[in-house]
Kinemage of the C-alpha trace (Angstrom):
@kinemage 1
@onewidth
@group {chain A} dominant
@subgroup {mainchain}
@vectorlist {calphas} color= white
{ca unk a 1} P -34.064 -0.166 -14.617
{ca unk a 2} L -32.006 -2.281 -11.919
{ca unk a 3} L -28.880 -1.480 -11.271
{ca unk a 4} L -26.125 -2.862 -8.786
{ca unk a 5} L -23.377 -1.185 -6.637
{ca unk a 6} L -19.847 -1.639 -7.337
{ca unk a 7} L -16.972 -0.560 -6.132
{ca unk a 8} L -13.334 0.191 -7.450
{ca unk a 9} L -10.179 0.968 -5.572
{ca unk a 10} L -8.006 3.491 -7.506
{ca unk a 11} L -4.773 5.123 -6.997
{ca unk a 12} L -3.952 9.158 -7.913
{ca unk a 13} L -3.226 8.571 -11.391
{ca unk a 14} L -6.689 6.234 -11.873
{ca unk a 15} L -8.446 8.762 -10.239
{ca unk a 16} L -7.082 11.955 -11.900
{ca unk a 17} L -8.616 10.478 -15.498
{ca unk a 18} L -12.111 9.396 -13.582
{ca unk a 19} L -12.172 13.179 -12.692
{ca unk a 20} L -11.551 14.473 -16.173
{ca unk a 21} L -14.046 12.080 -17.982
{ca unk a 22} L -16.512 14.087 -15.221
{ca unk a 23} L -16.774 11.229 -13.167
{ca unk a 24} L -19.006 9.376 -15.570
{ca unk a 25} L -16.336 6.543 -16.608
{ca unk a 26} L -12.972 4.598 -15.944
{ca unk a 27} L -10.084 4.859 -18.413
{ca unk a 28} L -8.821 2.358 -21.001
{ca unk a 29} L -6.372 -0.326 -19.308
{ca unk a 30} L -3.400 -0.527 -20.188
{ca unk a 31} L -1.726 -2.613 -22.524
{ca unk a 32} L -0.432 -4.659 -19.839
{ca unk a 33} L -4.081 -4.852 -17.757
{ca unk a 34} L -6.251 -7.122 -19.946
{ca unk a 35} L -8.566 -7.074 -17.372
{ca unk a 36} L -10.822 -4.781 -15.467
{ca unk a 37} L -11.505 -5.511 -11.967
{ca unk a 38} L -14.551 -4.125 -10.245
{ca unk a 39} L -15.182 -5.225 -6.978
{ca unk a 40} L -18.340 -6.385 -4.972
{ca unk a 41} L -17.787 -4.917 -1.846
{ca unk a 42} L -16.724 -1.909 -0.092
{ca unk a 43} L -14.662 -3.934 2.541
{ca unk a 44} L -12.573 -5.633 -0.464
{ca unk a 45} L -12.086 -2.225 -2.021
{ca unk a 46} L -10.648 -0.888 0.966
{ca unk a 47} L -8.369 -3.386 1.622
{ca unk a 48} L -6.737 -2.879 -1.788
{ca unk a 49} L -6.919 0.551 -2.059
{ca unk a 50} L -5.316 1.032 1.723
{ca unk a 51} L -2.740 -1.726 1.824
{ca unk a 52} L -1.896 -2.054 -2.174
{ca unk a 53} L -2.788 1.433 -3.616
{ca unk a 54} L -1.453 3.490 -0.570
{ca unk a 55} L 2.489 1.570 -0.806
{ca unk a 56} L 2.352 1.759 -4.471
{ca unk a 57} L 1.849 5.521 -5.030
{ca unk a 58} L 1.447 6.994 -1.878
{ca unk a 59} L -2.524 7.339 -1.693
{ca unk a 60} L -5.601 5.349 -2.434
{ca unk a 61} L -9.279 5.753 -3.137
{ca unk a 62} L -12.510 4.021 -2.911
{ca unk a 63} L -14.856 4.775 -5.667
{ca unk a 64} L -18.889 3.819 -5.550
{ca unk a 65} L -21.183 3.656 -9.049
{ca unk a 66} L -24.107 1.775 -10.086
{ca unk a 67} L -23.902 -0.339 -13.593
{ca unk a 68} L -27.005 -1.865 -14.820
{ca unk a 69} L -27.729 -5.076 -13.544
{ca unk a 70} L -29.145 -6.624 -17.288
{ca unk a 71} L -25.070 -5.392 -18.277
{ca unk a 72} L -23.376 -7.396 -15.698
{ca unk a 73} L -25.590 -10.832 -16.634
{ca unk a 74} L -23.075 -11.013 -19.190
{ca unk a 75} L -20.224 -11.729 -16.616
{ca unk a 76} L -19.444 -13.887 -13.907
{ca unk a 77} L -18.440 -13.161 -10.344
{ca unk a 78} L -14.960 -14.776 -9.277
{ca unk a 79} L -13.434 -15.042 -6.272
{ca unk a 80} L -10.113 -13.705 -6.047
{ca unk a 81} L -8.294 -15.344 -2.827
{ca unk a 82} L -11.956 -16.254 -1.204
{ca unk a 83} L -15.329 -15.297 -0.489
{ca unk a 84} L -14.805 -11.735 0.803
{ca unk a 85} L -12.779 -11.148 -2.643
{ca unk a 86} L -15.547 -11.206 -5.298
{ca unk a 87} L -14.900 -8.813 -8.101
{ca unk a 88} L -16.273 -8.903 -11.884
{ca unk a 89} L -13.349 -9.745 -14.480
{ca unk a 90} L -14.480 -7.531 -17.320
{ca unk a 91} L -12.381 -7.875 -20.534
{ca unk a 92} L -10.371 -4.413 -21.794
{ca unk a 93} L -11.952 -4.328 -24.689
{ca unk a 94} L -15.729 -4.400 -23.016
{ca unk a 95} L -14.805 -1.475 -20.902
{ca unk a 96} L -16.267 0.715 -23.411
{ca unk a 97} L -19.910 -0.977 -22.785
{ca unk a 98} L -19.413 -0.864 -19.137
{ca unk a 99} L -18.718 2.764 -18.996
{ca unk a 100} L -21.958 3.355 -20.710
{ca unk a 101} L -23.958 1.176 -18.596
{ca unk a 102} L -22.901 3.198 -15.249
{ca unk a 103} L -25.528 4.892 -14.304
{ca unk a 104} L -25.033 8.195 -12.574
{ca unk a 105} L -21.386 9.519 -11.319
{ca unk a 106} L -18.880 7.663 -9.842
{ca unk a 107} L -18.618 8.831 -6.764
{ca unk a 108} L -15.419 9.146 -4.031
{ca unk a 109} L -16.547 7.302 -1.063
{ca unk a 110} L -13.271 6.536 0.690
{ca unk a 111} L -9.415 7.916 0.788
{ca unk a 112} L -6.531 6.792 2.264
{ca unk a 113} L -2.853 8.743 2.545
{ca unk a 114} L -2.273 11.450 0.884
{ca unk a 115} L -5.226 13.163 -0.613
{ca unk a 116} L -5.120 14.682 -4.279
């Protein structure tokens, strides 16, 4: 079983429902959020968790979790503003599958302003 690191910047609110699913999976989107966006990079996920998350709603966090490798096949890498923005576009309604192919918890690696 290979699996890759990914990471996903997440404000209070993100990171409140990570914490009650045990920190085994990522909420639904929203009906306006068609897409979910994990990243490739820890860099990347800082940036947007310290200079998007933070402004928004006062604190962000970097999260760190392994997905099978044979799951993510499925999906291509994009670049999102250039090569140090690579993040998998995974549809809302595959979220479901993705949640079951992270392997172990997702784990808190990073936080920036206020801490919840």
């Amino acid at each position: 079983m290979t699996t890759t690191t990914l990471w996903r910047p997440v404000g209070p609110e993100e990171l409140d429902l990570v914490r009650q699913s045990g920190m085994r999976e990522f909420p639904p989107r929203l009906p306006d959020q068609p897409i979910f966006y994990p990243v490739t990079t820890e860099d990347y996920a800082v940036k947007i968790a310290r200079d998007w998350n933070v402004p928004r709603s006062g604190s962000g966090y970097v999260t760190r979790f392994e997905v099978l490798t044979d799951f993510l096949r499925r999906y291509r890498v994009e670049e999102a503003g250039g090569q140090a923005h690579r993040e998998y576009w995974i549809p809302a309604d595959h979220l479901k599958d993705f949640n079951k192919a992270i392997i172990g918890e997702i784990e808190v690696v990073q936080s920036f302003g206020a801490t919840v």
